[in-house]
N, C-alpha and C positions, 0 to 999 in steps of 0.2 A: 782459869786458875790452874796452874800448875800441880797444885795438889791433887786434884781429879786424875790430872792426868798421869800421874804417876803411879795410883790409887788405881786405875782402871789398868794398868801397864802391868804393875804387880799382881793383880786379879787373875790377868789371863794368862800370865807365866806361871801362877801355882797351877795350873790345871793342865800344864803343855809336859810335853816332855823335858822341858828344859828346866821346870822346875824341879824336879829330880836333882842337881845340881846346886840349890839353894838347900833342899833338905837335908845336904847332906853335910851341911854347917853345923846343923843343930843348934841351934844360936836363936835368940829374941831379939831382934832391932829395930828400934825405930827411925822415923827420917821426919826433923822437923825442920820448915823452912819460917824464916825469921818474919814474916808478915800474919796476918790472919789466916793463913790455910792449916786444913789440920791435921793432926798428929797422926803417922800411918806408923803401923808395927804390922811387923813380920814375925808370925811364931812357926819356924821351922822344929821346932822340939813337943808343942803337943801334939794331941789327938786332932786328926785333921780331919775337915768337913768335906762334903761330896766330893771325894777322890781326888782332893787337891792333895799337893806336894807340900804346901806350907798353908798356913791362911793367914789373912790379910786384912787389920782392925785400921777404922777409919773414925779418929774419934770417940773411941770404943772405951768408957770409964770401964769396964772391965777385961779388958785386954790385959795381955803379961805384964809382969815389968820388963822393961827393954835392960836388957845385958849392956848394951854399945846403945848410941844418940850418935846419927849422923848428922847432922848440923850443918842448915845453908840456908842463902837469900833463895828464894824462888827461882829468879833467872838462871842460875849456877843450876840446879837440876834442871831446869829447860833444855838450856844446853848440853848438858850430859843425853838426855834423853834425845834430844834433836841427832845428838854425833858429832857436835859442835866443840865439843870436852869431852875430854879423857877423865875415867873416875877416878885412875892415880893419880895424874899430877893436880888433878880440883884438890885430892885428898893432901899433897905434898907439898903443894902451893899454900893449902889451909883456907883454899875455898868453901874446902869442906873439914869441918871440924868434927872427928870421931873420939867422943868419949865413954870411955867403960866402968863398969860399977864395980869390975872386980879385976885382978893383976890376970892379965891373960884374955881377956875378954874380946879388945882393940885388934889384937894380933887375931883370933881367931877367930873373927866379924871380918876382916879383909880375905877372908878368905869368899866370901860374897863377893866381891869386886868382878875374877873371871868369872862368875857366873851370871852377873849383873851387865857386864858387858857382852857374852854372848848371847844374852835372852833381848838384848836393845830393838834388833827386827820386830819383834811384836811390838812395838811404838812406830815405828816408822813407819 
């Protein structure tokens, strides 16, 4: 299931130095892919857990609400995550469907994108 493995991806880049880079979004988002996997959110804006840069709810009825929903079939983050796609053009393609709860949101959740991209070695 792809959502583990994405869920486990995101884990160990809030703890890396590379997540330093996602917190600096400040931003809540989640990434839901369209089959039974489930719902992962990113809170780079609260109070964070053992020295992580962000934490990372899987599932989590008490998690944030998510600013921005990234939105995909499972395969499309496989491949993102594989190096197989690029997260802009899944994103400009509308592979991936980013929507936000408030004017501003969308634009300032891609700002996650290079930091999303440069944290990808910790999957591969």
């Amino acid at each position: 299931m792809i959502a583990a493995g994405l869920a486990e991806f995101l884990r160990a880049v809030s703890t890396s130095e590379a997540g330093k880079s996602f917190a600096g979004v400040h931003i809540v988002a989640a990434f839901e892919a369209g089959d039974d996997s489930p719902r992962i959110v990113i809170d780079t804006k609260g109070e964070r857990a053992n020295g992580a840069w962000f934490n990372v709810h899987v599932d989590d009825e008490h998690a944030p609400a998510a600013e921005v929903t990234f939105s995909a079939r499972s395969e499309v983050f496989e491949r993102i995550l594989s190096g197989d796609l690029g997260i802009m053009l899944a994103i400009t393609t509308r592979k991936i469907v980013a929507e936000g709860t408030s004017r501003g949101s969308v634009p300032r959740a891609m700002r996650l994108v290079p930091a999303f991209e440069r944290s990808l070695a910790f999957y591969r």
